[in-house]
C-alpha positions in Angstrom: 0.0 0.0 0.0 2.8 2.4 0.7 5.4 1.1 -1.6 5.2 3.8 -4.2 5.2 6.6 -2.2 8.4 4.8 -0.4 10.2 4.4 -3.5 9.6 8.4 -4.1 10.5 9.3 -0.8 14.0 7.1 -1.1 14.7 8.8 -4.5 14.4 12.4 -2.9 15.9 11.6 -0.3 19.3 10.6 -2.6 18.8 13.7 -4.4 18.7 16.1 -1.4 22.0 13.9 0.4 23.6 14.8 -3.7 22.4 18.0 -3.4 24.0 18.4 0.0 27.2 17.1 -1.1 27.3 19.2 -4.4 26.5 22.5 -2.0 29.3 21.5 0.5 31.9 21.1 -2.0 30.7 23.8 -3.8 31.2 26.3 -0.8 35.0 24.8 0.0 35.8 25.7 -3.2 34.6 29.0 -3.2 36.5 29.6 -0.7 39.6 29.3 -2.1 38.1 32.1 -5.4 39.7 35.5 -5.3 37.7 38.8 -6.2 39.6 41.9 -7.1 37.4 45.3 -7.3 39.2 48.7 -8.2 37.2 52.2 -7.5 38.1 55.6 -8.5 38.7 54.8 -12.2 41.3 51.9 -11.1 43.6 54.1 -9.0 42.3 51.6 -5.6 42.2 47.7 -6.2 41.0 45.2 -2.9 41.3 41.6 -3.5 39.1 39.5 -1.3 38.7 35.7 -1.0 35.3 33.6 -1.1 35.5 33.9 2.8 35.4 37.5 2.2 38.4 38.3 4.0 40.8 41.6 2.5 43.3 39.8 1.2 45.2 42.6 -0.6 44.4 46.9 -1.5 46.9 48.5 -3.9 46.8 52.2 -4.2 48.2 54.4 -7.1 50.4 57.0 -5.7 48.5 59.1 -7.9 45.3 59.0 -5.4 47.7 60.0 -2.8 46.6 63.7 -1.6 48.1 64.6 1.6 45.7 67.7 1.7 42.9 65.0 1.0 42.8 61.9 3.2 39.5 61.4 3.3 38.8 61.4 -0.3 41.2 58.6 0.1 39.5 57.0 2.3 36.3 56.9 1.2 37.9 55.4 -2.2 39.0 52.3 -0.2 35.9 51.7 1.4 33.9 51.7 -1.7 36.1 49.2 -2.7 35.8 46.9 -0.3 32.0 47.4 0.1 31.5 46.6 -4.0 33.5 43.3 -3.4 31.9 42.0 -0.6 29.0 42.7 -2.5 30.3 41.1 -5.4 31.6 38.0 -3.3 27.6 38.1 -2.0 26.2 38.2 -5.2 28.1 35.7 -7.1 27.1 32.8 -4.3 23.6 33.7 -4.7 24.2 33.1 -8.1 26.1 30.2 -8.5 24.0 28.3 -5.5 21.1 29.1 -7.7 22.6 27.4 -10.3 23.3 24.7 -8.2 19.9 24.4 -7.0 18.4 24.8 -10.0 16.1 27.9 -8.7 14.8 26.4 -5.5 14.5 29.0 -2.9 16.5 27.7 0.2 16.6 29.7 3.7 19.9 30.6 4.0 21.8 28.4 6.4 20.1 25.5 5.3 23.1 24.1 4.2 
């Protein structure tokens, strides 16, 4: 009486445990990606990993105003900013790829 629904219910069950393992390797690798953003017309670069962590910023003497810092500074932070958001942005896409669309909490996995 229930051995259909059993069957179907073993066969999800192997695709969410692939889908699992897929997402978990998936997100070590990642890791491991490097994402390099420049702002102010390339004069500041910030390379940041998967883990978003600031792994490098290289500034062009050029951008290099003592009598304006905080130009300066507000260069490097939309630098970093834009490549967290691009770190952010290309998981979402890529699990969503991997997923094939499905909505997941984040989280989940």
């Amino acid at each position: 009486m229930f051995g259909g629904n059993m069957g179907n219910m073993a066969g999800m069950m192997k695709k969410v445990q692939k889908l699992q393992a897929d997402m978990a390797k998936f997100q070590e690798e990642f890791k491991t990606r490097s994402f390099e953003i420049s702002a102010g017309g390339g004069v500041i670069k910030v390379t940041v990993s998967g883990e978003k962590r600031l792994e490098s910023i290289k500034i062009d003497p050029s951008a290099v105003d003592p009598e304006d810092i905080e130009m300066l500074e507000d260069l490097v932070i939309a630098a970093v900013n834009e490549a967290m958001t691009k770190v952010d942005d290309t998981m979402n896409q890529e699990m969503n790829k991997l997923t094939g669309g499905l909505n997941l909490p984040k989280g989940m996995f």
